[in-house]
C-alpha positions in Angstrom: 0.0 0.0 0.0 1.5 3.2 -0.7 2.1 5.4 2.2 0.5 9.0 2.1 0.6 11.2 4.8 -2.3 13.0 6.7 -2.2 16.3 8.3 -3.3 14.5 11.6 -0.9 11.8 11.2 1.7 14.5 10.8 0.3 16.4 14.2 0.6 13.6 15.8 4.0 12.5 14.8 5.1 15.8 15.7 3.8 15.7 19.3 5.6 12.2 20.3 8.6 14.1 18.9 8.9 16.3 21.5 7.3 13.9 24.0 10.5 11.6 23.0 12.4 14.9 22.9 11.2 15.6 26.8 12.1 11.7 28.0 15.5 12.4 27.0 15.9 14.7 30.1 14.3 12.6 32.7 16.9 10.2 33.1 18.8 8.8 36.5 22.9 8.6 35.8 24.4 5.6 37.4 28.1 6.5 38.6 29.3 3.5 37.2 28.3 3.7 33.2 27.9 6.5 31.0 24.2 4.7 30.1 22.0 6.2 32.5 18.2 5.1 32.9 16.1 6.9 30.9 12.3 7.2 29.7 13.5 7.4 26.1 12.7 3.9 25.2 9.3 3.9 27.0 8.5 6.6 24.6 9.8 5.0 21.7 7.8 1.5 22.9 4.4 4.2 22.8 5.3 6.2 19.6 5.3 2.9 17.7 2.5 0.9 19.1 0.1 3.7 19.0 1.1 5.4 16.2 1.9 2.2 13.6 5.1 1.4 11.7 5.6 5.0 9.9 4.2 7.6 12.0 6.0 5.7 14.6 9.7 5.1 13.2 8.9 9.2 11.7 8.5 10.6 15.2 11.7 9.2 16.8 14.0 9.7 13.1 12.7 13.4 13.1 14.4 13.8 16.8 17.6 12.4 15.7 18.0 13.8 12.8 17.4 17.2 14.2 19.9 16.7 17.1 22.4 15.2 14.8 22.4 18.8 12.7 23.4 20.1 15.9 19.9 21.3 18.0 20.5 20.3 21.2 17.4 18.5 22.1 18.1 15.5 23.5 19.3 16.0 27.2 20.4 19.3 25.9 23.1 17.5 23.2 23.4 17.5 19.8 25.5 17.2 17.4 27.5 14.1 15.2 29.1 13.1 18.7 25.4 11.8 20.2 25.8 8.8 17.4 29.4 8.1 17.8 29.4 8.7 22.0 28.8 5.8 24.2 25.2 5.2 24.2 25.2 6.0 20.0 24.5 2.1 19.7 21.5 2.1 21.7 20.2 5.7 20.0 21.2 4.2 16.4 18.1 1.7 17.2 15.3 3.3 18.8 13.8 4.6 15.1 13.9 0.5 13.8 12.6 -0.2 17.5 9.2 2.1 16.9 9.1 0.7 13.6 8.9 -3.0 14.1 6.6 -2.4 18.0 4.1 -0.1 14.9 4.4 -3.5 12.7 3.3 -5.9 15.7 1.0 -3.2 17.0 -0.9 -2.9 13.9 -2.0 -6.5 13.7 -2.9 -6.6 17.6 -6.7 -6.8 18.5 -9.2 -8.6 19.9 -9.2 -10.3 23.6 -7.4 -7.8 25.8 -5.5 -10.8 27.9 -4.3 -11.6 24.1 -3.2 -8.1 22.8 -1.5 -7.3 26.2 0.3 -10.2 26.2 1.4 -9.8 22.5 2.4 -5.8 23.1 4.4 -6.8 26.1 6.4 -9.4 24.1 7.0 -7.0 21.2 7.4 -4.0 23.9 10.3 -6.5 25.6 12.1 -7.9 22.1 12.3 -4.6 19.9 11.6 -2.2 23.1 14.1 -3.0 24.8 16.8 -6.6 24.0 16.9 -5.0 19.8 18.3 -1.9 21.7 21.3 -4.0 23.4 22.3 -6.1 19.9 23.9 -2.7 19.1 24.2 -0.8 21.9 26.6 -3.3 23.7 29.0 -3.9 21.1 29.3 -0.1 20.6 29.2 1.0 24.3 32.3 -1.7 24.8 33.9 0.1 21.5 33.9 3.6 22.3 34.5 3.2 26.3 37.3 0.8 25.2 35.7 -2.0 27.5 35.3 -6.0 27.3 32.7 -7.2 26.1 31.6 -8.8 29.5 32.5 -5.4 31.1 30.4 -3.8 28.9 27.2 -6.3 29.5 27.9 -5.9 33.4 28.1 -1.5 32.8 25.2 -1.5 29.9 22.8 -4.3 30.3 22.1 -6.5 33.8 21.1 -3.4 36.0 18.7 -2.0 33.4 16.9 -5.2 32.4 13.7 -5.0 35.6 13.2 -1.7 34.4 13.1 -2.6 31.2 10.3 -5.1 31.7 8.9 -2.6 33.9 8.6 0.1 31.6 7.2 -2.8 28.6 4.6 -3.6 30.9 3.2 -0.2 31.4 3.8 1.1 27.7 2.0 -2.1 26.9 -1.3 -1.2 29.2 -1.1 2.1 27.9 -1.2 1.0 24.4 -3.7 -1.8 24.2 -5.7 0.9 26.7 -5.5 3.5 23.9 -5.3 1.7 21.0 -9.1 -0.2 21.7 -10.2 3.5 22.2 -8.2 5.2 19.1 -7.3 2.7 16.6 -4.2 3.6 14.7 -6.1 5.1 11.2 -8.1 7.1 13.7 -5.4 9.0 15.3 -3.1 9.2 12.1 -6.0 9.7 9.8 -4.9 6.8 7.5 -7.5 4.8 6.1 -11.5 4.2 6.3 -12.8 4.7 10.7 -16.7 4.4 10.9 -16.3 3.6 15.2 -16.4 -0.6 14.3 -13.4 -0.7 12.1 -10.8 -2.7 13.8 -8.6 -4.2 11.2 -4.9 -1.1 11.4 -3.7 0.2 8.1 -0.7 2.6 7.3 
């Protein structure tokens, strides 16, 4: 289907910008890594399961691309050096991460025990584990670090509130999504208040 984008859609991409934008400064950092805990992929978990695949992967991309030119918008950095720094690998991700939550999302209804179950699973794999494939291996590169070193500094403390944070995004979006299905809020598609089935 070819993609084609709505004003609304566009609103609402633009307003989990700066929601994702905002996350980036409420964030705890740990004395002993330079990863500190942050809401940033709690927003990215939301921005794709309530706004689908494009919307979704559109709202976190616009972010990064913007800080990359040089605004300082996420934790008040920008620049080139917020890819290549420490945490880069993990920040590299989080656009793929809302895009592949908005593919699962999109194909989610029916029971609630179901869809909550599903979103948590998707919420926990792409949410939060895609995030360490690269975020690991490039933490341990630019902080010069073993690879173990690098799991113990960048991974094992932040897994519970990982699975913390994929439960409640997934409550939220199986919550919101059996109220606003994804064409409603984006504007994409046919919505006559029955439609269920998600469409980009």
């Amino acid at each position: 289907m070819v993609f084609r984008p709505t004003t609304r859609g566009i609103v609402f991409m633009a307003a989990f910008s700066a929601l994702f934008a905002l996350s980036s400064y409420m964030n705890i950092h740990l004395g002993f890594s330079p990863v500190p805990i942050s809401l940033e992929n709690f927003t990215v978990m939301l921005a794709g399961a309530i706004l689908g695949p494009v919307y979704g992967f559109g709202s976190i991309a616009l972010v990064l691309g913007l800080a990359v030119l040089g605004l300082p918008i996420m934790d008040g950095r920008g620049g080139l050096a917020l890819l290549t720094g420490p945490t880069g690998g993990f920040i590299w991700m989080f656009p793929f991460a809302a895009l592949l939550i908005g593919l699962v999302s999109r194909c989610v209804r029916g029971n609630r025990k179901f869809s909550l179950a599903v979103m948590f699973l998707a919420m926990t794999l792409f949410g939060s584990l895609l995030l360490y494939v690269t975020g690991i291996p490039w933490l341990a590169h630019a902080a010069n670090l073993s690879f173990p070193k690098a799991m113990s500094m960048g991974c094992y403390p932040y897994l519970p509130g990982d699975a913390v944070k994929a439960a409640l995004a997934a409550v939220v979006a199986v919550t919101v999504r059996q109220v606003f299905p994804i064409q409603r809020i984006t504007g994409a598609g046919r919505y006559n208040g029955k439609e269920t089935i998600e469409t980009v």
